[in-house]
C-alpha positions as CSV (number, residue, x, y, z in Angstrom):
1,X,-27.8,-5.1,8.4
2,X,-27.9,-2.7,5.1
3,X,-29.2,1.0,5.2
4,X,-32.5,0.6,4.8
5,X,-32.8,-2.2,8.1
6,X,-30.7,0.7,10.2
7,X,-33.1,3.4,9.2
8,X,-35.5,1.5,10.7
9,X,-34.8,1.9,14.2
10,X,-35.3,4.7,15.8
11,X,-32.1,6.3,18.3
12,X,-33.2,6.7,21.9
13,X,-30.8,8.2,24.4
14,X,-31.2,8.1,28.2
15,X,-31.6,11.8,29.5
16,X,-29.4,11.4,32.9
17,X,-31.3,12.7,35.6
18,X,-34.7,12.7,34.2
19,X,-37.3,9.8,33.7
20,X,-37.5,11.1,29.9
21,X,-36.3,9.4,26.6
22,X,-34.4,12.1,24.3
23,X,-35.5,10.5,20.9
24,X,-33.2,11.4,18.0
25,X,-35.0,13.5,15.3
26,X,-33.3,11.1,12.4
27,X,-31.1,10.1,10.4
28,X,-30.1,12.0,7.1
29,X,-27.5,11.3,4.5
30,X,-26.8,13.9,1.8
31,X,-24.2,13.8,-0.7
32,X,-21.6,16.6,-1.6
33,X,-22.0,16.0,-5.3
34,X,-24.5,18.4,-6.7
35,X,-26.1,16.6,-9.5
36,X,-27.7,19.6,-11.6
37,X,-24.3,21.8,-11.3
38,X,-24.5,22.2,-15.0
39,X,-28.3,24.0,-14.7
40,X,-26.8,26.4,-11.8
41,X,-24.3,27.5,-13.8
42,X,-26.0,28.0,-17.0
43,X,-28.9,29.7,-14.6
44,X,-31.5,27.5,-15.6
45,X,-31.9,25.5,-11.7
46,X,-31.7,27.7,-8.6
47,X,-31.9,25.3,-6.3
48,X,-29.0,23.0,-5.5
49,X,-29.7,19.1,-5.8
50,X,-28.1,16.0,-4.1
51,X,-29.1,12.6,-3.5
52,X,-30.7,12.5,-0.4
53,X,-31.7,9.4,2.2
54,X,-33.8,10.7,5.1
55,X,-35.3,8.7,7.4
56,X,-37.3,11.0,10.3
57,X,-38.9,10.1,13.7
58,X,-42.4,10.3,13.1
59,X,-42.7,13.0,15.9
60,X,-40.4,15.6,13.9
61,X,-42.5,14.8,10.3
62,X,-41.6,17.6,8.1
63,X,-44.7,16.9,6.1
64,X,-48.5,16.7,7.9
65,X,-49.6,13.3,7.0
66,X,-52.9,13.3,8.9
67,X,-55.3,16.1,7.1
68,X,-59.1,15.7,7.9
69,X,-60.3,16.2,4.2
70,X,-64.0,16.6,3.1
71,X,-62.9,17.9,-0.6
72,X,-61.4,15.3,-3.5
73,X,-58.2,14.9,-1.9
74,X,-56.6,14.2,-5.4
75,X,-57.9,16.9,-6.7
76,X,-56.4,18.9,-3.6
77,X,-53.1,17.2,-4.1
78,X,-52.4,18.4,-8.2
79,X,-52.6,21.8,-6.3
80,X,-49.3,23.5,-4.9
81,X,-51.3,25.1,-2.2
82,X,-52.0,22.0,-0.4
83,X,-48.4,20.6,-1.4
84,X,-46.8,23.8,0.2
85,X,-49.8,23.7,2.9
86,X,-48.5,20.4,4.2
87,X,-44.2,21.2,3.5
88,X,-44.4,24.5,5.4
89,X,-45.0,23.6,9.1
90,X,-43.0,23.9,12.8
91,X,-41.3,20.8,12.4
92,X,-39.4,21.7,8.9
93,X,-38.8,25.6,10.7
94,X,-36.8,24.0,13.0
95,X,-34.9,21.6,10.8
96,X,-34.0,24.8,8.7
97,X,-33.1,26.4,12.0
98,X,-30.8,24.0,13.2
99,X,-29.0,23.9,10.3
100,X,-29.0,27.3,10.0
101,X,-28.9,30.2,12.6
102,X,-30.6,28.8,15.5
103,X,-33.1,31.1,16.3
104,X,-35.2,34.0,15.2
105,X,-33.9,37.2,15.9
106,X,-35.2,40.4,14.9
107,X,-32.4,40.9,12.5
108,X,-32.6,37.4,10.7
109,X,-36.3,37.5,10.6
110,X,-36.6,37.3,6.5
111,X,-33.1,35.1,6.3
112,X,-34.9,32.5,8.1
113,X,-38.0,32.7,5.9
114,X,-35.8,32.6,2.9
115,X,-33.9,29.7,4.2
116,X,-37.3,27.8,5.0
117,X,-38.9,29.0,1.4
118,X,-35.8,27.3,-0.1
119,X,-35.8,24.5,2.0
120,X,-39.5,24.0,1.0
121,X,-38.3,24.4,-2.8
122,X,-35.6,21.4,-2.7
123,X,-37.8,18.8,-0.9
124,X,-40.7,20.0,-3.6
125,X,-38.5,19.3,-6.2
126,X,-36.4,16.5,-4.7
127,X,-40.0,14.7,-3.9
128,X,-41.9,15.2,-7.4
129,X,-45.4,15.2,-6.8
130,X,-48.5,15.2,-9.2
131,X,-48.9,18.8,-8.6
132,X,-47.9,21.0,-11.9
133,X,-47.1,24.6,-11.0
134,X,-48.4,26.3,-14.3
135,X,-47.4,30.2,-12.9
136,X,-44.0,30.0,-10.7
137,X,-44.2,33.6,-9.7
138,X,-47.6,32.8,-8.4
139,X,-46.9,29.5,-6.3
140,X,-43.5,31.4,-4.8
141,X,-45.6,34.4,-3.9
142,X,-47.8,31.8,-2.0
143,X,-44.8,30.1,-0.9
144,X,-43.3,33.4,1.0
145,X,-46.4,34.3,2.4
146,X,-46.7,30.9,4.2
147,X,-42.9,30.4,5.2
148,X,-43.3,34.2,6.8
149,X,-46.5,33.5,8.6
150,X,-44.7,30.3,9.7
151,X,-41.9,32.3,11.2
152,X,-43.8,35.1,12.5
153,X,-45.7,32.5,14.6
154,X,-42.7,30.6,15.9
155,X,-41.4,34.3,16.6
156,X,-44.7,35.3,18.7
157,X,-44.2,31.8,20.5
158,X,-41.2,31.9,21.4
159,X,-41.5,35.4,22.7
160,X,-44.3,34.3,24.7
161,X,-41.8,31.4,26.7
């Protein structure tokens, strides 16, 4: 079996004492060699890259496949606010989460949205899409104000439970 036949099958564990499946989010390999090192040192990259394999359960999708659209969705797609529209959602919030600081607290609040804005930023750029993003201080305002709308609704939710 190579890689890409294990990726393929999805990790279920038996939950003892309950009738329910615990299905693993997935699998993810990421190298330690950071391939643009050269750009962050000279200051011309800001975001980190590695090679990356990711294979995810289609429950924990970091990226909303299923979009009812009644505008050209090519057209929609060349924008980066339905790129970032689709990479900032509950799913990737708690990816960044678990990798990060586990929960929102009042005194992590913009950490988190900075971690998820950059999280956003690598699979962006690690993923290259049609979309051309002509004024970068423009898409990363946009950016910001999604990732802290994101949080601020996971906050209200999980203040609610």
């Amino acid at each position: 079996m190579n890689i890409h036949e294990a990726f393929r099958h999805v990790i279920v564990v038996d939950c003892p004492g309950s009738d329910a499946l615990n299905v693993a989010e997935g699998i993810v390999i990421r190298s330690d060699t950071v391939v643009n090192r050269e750009a962050l040192d000279a200051g011309t990259a800001f975001v980190p890259q590695r090679l990356l394999v990711k294979r995810k359960h289609p429950r924990f999708q970091e990226d909303v496949q299923e979009i009812e659209v009644t505008f050209s969705a090519k057209d929609a797609a060349r924008s980066y606010r339905f790129v970032f529209a689709r990479l900032v959602n509950a799913n990737r919030l708690a990816a960044v989460l678990s990798k990060t600081f586990g929960r929102i607290t009042g005194d992590n609040t913009e950490a988190v949205v900075e971690a998820l804005e950059a999280d956003v930023w690598e699979d962006f750029f690690a993923n290259p899409s049609q979309c051309f993003i002509a004024d970068e201080a423009a898409a990363g305002d946009y950016l910001k104000k999604l990732c802290q709308e994101c949080v601020r609704l996971a906050s209200a939710c999980d203040a609610t439970h």
